[in-house]
C-alpha positions as CSV (number, residue, x, y, z in Angstrom):
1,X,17.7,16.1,-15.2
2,X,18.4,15.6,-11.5
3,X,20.6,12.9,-9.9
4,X,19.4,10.3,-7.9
5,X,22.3,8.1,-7.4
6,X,22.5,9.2,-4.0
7,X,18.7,9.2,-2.9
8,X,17.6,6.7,-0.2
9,X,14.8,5.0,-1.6
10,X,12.0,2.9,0.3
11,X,8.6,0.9,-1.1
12,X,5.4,2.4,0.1
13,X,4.1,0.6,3.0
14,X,0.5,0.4,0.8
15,X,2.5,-1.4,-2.2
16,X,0.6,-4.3,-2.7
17,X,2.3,-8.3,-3.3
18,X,1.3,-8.1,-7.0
19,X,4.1,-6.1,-7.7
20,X,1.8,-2.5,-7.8
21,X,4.6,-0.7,-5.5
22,X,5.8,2.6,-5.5
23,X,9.4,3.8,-4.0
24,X,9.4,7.4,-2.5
25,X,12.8,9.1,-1.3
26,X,12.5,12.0,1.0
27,X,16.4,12.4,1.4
28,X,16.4,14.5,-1.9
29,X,17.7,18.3,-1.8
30,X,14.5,20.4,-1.7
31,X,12.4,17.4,-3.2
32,X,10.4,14.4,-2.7
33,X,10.9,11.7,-5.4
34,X,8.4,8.9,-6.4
35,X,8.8,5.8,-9.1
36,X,7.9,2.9,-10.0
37,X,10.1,-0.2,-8.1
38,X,9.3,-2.2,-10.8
39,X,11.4,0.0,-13.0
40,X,14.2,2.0,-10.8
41,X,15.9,3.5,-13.7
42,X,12.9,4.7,-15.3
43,X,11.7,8.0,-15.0
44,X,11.2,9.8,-11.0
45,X,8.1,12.0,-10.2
46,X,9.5,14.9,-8.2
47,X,7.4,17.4,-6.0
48,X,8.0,19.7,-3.8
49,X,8.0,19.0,0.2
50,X,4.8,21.6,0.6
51,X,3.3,19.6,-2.3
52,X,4.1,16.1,-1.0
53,X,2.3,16.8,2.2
54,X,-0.4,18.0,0.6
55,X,-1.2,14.8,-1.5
56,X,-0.4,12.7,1.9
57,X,-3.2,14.8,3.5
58,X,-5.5,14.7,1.2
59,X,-5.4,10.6,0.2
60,X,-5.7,9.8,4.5
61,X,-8.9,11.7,4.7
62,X,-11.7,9.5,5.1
63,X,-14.0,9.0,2.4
């Protein structure tokens, strides 16, 4: 299991008031990390950098 006691963590900018907000650290070694803020010692989503950029790509394309 990785470490993240040293990841840089910040709230997606589409998190919404209700408390629906992801955290995403891009400072990882070779990784991007995503969880839930409402729960930052639960478990991390971790993909790869190519990966990451892909699903960025893909959820701004217009509908």
């Amino acid at each position: 299991m990785a470490d993240f006691d040293e990841a840089v963590w910040r709230k997606s900018s589409r998190s919404s008031a209700e408390g629906n907000c992801v955290e995403v650290a891009d400072s990882l070694p070779g990784g991007v990390g995503v969880r839930d803020s409402m729960d930052s010692a639960g478990p991390v989503l971790v993909f790869s950098p190519q990966s990451w950029r892909n699903f960025l790509s893909a959820v701004r394309q217009p509908d």
